[in-house]
DRENZA-167817 format. One record per residue (C-alpha): y, x, z; residue number from 1; chain. Coordinates in Angstrom, 3 decimals, decimal comma, padded with zeros to 6 digits, m for minus. Layout:
N
- Y:X:Z:NUM:A $
...
This chain:
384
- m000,579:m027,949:m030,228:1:A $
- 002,133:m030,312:m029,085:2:A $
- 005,089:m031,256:m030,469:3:A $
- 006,803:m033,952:m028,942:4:A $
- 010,218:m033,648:m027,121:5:A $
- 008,022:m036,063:m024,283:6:A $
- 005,077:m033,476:m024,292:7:A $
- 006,467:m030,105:m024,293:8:A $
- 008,636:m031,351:m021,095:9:A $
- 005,172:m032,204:m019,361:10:A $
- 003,805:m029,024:m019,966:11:A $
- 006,907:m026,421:m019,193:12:A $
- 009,008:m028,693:m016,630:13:A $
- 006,832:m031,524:m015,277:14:A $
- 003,321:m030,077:m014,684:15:A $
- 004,546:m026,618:m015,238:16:A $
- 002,523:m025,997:m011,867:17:A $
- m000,775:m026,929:m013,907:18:A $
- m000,118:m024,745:m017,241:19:A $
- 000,066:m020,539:m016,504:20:A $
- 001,756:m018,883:m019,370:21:A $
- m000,828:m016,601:m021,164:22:A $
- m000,208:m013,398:m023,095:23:A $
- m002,641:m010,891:m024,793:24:A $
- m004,231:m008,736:m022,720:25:A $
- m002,690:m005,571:m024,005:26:A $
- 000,146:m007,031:m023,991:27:A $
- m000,164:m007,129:m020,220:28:A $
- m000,947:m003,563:m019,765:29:A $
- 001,879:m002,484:m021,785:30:A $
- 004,656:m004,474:m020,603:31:A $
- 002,958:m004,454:m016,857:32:A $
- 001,078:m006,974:m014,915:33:A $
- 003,650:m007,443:m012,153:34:A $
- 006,238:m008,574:m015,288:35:A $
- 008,104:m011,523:m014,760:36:A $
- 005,745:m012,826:m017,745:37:A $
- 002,794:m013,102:m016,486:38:A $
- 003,369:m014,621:m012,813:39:A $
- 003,172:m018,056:m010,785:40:A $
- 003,727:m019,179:m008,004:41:A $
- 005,959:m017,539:m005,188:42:A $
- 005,897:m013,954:m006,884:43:A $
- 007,439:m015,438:m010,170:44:A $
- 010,304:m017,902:m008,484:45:A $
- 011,272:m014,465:m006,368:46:A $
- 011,322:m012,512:m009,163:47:A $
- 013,173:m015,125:m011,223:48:A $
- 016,096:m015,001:m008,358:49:A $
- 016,559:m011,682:m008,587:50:A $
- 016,647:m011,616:m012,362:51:A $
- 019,045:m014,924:m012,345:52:A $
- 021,277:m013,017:m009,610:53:A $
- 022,100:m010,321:m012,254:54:A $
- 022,739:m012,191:m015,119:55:A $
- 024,923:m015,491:m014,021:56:A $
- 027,812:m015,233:m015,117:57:A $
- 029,350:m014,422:m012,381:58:A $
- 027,603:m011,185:m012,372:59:A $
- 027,991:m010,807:m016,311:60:A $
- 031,782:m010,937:m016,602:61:A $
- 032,260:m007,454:m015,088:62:A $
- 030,007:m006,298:m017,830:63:A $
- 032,443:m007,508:m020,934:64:A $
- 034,414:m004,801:m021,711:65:A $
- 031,341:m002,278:m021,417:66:A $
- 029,779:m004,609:m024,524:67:A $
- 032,611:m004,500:m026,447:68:A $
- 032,623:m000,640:m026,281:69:A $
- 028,738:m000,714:m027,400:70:A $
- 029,631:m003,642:m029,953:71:A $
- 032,475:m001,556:m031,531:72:A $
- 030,817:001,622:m031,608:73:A $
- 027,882:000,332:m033,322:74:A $
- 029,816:m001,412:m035,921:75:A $
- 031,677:001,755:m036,238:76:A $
- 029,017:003,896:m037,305:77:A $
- 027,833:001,547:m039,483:78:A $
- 030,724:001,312:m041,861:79:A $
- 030,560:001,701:m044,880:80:A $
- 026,904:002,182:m045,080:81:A $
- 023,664:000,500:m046,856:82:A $
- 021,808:m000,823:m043,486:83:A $
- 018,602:m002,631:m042,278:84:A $
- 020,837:m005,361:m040,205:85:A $
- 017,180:m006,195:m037,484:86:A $
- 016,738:m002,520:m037,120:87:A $
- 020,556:m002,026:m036,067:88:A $
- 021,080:m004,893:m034,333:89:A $
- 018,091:m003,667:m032,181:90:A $
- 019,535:m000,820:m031,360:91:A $
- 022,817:m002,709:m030,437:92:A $
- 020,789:m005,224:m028,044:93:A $
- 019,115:m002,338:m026,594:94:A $
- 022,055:m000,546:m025,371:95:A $
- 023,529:m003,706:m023,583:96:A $
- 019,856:m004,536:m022,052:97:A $
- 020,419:m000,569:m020,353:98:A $
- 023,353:m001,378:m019,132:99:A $
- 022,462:m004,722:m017,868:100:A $
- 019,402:m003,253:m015,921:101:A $
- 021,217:000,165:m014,816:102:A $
- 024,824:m000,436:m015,345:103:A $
- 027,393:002,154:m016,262:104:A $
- 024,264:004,642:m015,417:105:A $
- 022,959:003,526:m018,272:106:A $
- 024,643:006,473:m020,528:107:A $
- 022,943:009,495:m018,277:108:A $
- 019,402:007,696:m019,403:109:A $
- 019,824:006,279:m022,891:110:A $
- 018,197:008,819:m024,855:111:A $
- 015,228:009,261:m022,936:112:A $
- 014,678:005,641:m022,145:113:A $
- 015,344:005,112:m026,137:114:A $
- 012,162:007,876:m026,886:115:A $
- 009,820:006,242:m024,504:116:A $
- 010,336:002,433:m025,578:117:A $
- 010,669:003,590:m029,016:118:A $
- 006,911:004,973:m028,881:119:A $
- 005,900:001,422:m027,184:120:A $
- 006,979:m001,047:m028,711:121:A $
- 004,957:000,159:m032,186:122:A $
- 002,277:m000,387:m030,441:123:A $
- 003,130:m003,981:m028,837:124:A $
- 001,027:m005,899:m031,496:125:A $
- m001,857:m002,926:m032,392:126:A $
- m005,601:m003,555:m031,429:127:A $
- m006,181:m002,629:m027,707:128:A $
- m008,549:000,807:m028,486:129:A $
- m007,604:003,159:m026,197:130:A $
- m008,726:006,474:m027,707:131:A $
- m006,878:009,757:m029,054:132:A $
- m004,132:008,962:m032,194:133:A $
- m004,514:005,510:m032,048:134:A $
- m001,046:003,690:m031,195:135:A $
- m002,649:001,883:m028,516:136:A $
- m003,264:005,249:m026,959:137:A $
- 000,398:006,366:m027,734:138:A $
- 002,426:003,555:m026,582:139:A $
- 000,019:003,822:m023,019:140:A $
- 000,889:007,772:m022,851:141:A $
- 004,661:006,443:m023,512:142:A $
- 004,719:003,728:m020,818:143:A $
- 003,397:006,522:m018,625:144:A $
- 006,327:008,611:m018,798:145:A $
- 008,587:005,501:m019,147:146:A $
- 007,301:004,282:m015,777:147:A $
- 007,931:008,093:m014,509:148:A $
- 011,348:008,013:m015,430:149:A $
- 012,321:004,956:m013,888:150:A $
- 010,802:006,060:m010,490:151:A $
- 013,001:009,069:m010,933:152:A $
- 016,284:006,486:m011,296:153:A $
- 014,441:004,473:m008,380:154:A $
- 014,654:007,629:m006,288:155:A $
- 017,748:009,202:m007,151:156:A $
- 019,986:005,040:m006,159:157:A $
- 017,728:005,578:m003,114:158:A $
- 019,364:008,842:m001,866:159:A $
- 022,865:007,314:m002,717:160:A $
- 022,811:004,320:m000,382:161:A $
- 025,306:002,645:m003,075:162:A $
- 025,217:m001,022:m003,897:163:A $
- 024,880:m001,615:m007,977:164:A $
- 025,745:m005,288:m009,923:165:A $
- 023,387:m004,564:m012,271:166:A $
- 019,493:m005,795:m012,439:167:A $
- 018,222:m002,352:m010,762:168:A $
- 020,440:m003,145:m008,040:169:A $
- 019,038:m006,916:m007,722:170:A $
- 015,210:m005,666:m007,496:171:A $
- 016,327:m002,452:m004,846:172:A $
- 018,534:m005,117:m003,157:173:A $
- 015,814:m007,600:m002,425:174:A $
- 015,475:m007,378:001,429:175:A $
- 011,478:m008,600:000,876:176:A $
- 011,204:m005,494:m001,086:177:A $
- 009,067:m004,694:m004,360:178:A $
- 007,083:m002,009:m004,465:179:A $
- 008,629:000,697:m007,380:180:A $
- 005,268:m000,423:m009,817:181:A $
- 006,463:m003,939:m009,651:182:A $
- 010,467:m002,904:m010,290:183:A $
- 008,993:m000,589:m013,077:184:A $
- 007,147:m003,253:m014,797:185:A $
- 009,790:m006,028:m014,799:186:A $
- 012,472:m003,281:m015,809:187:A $
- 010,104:m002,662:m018,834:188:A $
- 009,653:m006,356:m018,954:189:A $
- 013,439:m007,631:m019,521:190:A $
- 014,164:m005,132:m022,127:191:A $
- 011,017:m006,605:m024,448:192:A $
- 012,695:m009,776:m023,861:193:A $
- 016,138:m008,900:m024,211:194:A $
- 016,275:m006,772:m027,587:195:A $
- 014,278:m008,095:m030,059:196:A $
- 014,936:m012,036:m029,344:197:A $
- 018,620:m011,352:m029,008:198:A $
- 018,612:m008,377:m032,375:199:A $
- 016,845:m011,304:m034,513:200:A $
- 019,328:m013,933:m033,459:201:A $
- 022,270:m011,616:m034,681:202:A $
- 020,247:m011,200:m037,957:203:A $
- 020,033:m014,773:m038,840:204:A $
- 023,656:m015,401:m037,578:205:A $
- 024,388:m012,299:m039,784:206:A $
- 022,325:m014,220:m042,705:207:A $
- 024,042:m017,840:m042,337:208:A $
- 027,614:m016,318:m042,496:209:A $
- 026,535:m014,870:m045,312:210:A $
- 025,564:m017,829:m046,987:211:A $
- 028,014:m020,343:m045,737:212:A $
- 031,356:m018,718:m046,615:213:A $
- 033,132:m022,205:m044,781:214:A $
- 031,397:m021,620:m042,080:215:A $
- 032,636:m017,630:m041,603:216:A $
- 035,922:m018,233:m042,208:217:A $
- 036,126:m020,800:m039,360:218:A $
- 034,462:m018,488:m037,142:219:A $
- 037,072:m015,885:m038,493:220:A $
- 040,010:m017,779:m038,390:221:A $
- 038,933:m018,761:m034,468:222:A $
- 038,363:m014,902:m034,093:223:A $
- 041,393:m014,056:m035,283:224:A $
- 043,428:m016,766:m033,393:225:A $
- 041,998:m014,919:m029,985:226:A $
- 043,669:m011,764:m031,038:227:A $
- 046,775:m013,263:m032,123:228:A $
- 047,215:m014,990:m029,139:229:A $
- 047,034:m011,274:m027,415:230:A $
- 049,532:m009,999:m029,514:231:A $
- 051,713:m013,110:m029,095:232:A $
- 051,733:m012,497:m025,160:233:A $
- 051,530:m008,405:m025,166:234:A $
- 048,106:m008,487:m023,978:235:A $
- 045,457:m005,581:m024,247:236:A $
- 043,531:m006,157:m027,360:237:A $
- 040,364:m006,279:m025,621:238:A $
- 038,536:m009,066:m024,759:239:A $
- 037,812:m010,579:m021,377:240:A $
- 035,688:m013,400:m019,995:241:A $
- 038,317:m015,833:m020,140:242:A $
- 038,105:m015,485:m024,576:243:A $
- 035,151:m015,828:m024,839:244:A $
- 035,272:m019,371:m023,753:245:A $
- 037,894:m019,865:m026,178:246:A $
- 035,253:m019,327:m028,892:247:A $
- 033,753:m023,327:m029,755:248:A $
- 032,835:m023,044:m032,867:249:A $
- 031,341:m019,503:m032,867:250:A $
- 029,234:m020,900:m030,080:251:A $
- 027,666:m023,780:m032,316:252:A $
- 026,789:m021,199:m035,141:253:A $
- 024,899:m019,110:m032,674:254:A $
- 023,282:m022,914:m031,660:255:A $
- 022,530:m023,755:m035,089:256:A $
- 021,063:m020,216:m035,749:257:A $
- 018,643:m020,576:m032,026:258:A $
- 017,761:m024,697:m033,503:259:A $
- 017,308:m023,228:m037,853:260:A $
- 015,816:m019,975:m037,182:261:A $
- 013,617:m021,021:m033,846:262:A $
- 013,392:m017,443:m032,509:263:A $
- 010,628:m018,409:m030,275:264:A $
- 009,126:m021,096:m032,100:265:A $
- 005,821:m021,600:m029,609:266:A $
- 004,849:m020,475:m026,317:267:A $
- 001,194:m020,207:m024,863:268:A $
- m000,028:m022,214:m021,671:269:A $
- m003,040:m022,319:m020,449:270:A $
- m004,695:m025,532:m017,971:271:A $
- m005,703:m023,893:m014,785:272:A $
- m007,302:m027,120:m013,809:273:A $
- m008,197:m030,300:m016,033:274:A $
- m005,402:m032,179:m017,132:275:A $
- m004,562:m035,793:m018,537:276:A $
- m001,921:m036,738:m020,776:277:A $
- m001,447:m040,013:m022,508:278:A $
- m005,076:m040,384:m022,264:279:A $
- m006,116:m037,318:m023,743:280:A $
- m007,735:m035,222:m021,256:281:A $
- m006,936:m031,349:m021,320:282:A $
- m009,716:m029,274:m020,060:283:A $
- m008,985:m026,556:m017,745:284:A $
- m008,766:m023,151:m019,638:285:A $
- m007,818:m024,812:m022,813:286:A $
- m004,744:m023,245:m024,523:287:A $
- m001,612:m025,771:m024,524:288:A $
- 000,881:m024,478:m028,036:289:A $
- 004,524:m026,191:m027,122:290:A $
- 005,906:m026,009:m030,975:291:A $
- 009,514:m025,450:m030,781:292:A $
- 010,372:m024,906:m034,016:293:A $
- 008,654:m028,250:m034,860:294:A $
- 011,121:m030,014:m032,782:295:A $
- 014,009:m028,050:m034,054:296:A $
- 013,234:m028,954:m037,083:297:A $
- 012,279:m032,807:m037,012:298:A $
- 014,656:m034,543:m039,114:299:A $
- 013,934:m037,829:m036,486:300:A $
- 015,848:m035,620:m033,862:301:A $
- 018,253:m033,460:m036,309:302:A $
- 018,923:m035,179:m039,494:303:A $
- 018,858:m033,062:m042,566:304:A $
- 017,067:m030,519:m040,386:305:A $
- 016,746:m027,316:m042,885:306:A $
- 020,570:m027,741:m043,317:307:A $
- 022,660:m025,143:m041,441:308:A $
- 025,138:m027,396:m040,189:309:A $
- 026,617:m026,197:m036,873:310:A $
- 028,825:m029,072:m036,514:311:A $
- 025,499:m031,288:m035,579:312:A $
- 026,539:m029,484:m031,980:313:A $
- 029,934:m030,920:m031,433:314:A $
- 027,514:m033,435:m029,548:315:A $
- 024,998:m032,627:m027,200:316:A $
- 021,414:m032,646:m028,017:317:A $
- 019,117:m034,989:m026,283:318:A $
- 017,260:m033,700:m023,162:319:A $
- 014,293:m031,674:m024,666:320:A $
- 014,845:m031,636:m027,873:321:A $
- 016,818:m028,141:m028,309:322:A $
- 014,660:m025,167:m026,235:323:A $
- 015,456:m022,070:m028,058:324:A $
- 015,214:m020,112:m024,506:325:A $
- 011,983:m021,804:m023,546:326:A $
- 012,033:m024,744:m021,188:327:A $
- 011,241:m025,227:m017,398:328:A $
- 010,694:m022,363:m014,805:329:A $
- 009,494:m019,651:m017,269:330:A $
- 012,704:m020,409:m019,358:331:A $
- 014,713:m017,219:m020,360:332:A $
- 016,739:m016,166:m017,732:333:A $
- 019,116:m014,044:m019,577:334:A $
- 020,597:m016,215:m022,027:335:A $
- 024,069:m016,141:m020,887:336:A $
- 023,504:m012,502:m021,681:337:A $
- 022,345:m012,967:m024,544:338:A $
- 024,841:m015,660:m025,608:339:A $
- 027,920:m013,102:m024,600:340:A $
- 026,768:m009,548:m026,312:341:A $
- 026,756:m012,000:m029,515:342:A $
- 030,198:m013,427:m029,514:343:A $
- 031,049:m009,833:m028,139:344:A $
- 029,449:m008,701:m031,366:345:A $
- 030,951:m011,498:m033,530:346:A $
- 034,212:m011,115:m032,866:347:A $
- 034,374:m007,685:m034,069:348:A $
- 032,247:m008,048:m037,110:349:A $
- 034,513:m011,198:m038,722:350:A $
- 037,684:m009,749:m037,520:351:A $
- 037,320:m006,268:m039,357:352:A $
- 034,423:m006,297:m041,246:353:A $
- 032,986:m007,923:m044,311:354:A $
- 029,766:m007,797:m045,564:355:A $
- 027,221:m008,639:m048,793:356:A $
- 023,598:m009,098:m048,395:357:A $
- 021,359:m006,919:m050,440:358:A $
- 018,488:m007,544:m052,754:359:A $
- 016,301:m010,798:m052,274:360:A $
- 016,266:m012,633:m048,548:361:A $
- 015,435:m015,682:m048,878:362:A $
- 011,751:m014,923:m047,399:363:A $
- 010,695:m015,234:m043,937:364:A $
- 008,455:m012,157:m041,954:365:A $
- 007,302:m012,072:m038,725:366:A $
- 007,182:m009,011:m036,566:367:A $
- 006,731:m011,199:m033,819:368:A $
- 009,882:m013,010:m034,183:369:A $
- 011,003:m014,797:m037,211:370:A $
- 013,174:m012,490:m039,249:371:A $
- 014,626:m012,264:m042,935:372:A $
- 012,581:m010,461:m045,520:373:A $
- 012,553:m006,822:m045,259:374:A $
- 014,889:m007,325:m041,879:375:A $
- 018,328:m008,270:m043,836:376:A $
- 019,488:m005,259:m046,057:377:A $
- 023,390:m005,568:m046,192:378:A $
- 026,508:m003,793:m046,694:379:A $
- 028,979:m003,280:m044,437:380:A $
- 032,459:m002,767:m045,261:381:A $
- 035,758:m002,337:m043,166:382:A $
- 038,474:m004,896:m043,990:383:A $
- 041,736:m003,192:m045,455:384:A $
């Protein structure tokens, strides 16, 4: 285990060539071995391009006002109502990951997309036994006929001839070509890492408003200083790439949140030949544990570091010392992405909505990510 600002660097960005990331083995076969995961080499930095071509920002601003629609329907059905804020919020993230990956087409294959994945991800962390009623053997059957409906999408872009600007588009686009397994498997892939990371991060944030009523009414008041401004000049009152760059301090809560809550607070490596560092020598096949959240939270780097504080951000951290997407060529290459569907979200929830946590949260569970106890029961309530 490492956790040094000066170590993890060696591992993910220095000698990343001599440290392959390692996952469980079922893990693997769920998500598929072709994932984005679970490669080196030239297969991973072509599959990273393609990924990175959908999701800069120049790609992502098209995508705005579809995320606001999902953002303000999902708050909309929500109003009013008791609600388990991770489980939501999942849902939320898993709507924008379908329409990052298919685009507009998105709507024609929600529901049966939603079935499959639903039936897979329960089994994401169950023992690997691959016999009758186990949920190992149900989440394999689902990734089946997940992988069968995707090669139906596959097929049917194929007849049109049409170019798409979403992530479907950037693997059918690539003029080396991947075979429909490997598009299947990273398609699978992003969606793991794009709605559960991305639903606990908007659970926390939910959490820390809570908690810090300063804190939400700055992010309100800068909210609500977008809209007037839209009012002031007859604008739409929708949102647009341009405001969400006019969001500063709503940006340094969602930092403070990624640096407190340390959504992915280790990664695995593993030495595929024997390495030295400071003298210590690393054997190949040893397991290498980069500890993020041990960074995050050394009070050396950020003083006071259990405080949520989101002004610590007005300057920027030292190189290495904040990684909440990872660091080096496996770093997550969807956090603009990420970063937009939650100011997307944001903005809506503190300019119409108000909420009070329910019963005790002041525990932490892990389900793999780091979430509040019993995944943040709140009310949510539209503003008069």
């Amino acid at each position: 285990m490492i956790s040094s600002p000066e170590a993890a660097k060696f591992v993910l960005v220095t000698k990343s060539h001599l440290f392959k990331p390692t996952f469980p083995a079922s893990k693997e076969r769920m998500l598929g071995k072709q994932a984005i995961f679970f490669s080196q080499g030239q297969y991973h930095a072509k599959l990273r391009k393609l990924v990175l071509r959908a999701f800069v920002p120049e790609a992502i601003k098209s995508f705005v006002s579809n995320i606001e629609s999902i953002a303000k329907d999902s708050l909309q059905s929500l109003e009013g109502r008791l609600i388990t804020t991770f489980q939501e919020m999942k849902t939320y993230t898993f709507n924008v990951a379908l329409l990052s990956i298919f685009g507009e087409d998105e709507v024609k294959y929600r529901e049966d997309l939603k079935r499959c994945y639903y039936i897979l991800e329960k089994g994401y962390n169950s023992m690997p036994i691959n016999i009758p009623g186990t949920l190992f053997n149900k989440s394999m059957k689902a990734r089946k006929e997940l992988a069968q409906i995707l090669a139906k999408i596959i097929s049917t872009r194929r007849e049109t001839k049409q170019e798409y600007n979403d992530l479907l588009g950037s693997f059918m686009g690539d003029k080396e070509g991947l075979t429909d397994e490997q598009i299947a498997d990273n398609i699978i892939g992003v969606i793991f890492a794009a709605r559960d990371t991305t639903a606990s991060v908007l659970t926390w944030i939910i959490k820390y408003l809570g908690e810090n009523p300063s804190v939400l009414q700055a992010v309100t008041d800068e909210q609500e200083a977008i809209m007037k401004g839209k009012e002031k000049c007859g604008e739409e009152q929708t949102l647009s790439w341009a405001d969400t760059k006019k969001m500063p301090i709503t940006s340094r809560v969602i930092q403070e949140t990624l640096r407190v809550a340390s959504i992915l607070s280790f990664t695995f490596r593993e030495a595929v030949a024997d390495v030295e560092y400071e003298g210590y020598l690393i054997p190949k096949g040893w397991k290498v544990l980069p500890l993020f959240r041990n960074i995050h939270h050394s009070p050396e780097i950020f003083p006071d570091p259990e405080k949520f504080d989101p002004s610590r951000f007005e300057v920027v951290p030292k190189p290495n010392t904040f990684m909440p997407f990872g660091n080096g060529t496996h770093s997550c290459p969807g956090n603009e992405l990420a970063k937009l569907e939650i100011m997307v979200l944001l903005h809506h929830l503190t300019t119409k909505y108000r909420w009070s946590m329910v019963g005790t949260n002041s525990g932490i569970q892990y389900g793999p990510f780091a979430l509040p106890q019993n995944g943040l029961p709140i009310r949510l309530i539209r503003k008069s």
